[in-house]
C-alpha angles and dihedrals in degrees: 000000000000139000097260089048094053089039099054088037092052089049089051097051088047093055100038086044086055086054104055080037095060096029080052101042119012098034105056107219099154099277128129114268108237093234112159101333115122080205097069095036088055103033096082091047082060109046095039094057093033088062091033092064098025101069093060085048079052106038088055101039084053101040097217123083096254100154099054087066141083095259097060104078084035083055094038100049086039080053089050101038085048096044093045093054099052083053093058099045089045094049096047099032079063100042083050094045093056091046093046107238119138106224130064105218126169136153084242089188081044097054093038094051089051100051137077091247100081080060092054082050099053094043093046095057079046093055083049102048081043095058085043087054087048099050095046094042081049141234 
């Protein structure tokens, strides 16, 4: 990787990084506001750079250039929304089952809207239309 690559790829995550910033905290859209949580300032870095060097791991691994397409943020964000979910039934159908009640109820888009994981997601579908922009600029 060169200087111009990082570069390009450190203005990309700045900008990107703005953008969940202001969607999160200035438009209010119904997210949570960062505020003071370490959670919501650190989530995009992950999910940025997860997706970033990730496609070339599943690109490879696939042998077919899947995540330059269309179907791979419809597949990504189908992957979080259903891992998310699993965590959440497991964590409360735990937390119903030691306090003995019977049902495993939870606002799944409340809870959602209010973590650090929607971030991961956005940032995520940004790492991905940012490796798209790299590869097409050029290396």
């Amino acid at each position: 990787m060169n200087f111009n690559y990082a570069a390009k790829l450190i203005v990309l995550f700045i900008f990107f990084y703005a953008v969940l910033f202001a969607v999160s905290n200035l438009i209010n859209l119904g997210l949570t506001a960062w505020s003071n949580n370490p959670m919501f300032w650190l989530m995009p870095f992950v999910g940025f750079f997860f997706v970033f060097i990730a496609i070339d791991y599943i690109d490879r691994y696939l042998g077919i250039k899947f995540a330059n397409t269309v179907f791979f943020p419809l597949a990504f964000i189908i992957a979080c929304f259903i891992s998310y979910w699993v965590a959440l039934y497991i964590y409360f159908g735990n937390t119903a089952q030691l306090s003995g009640q019977t049902a495993v109820v939870f606002d799944f888009w409340e809870k959602l809207r209010a973590s650090a994981f929607l971030l991961f997601v956005f940032s995520g579908l940004f790492g991905w239309l940012s490796k798209i922009a790299m590869d097409r600029i050029g290396k």
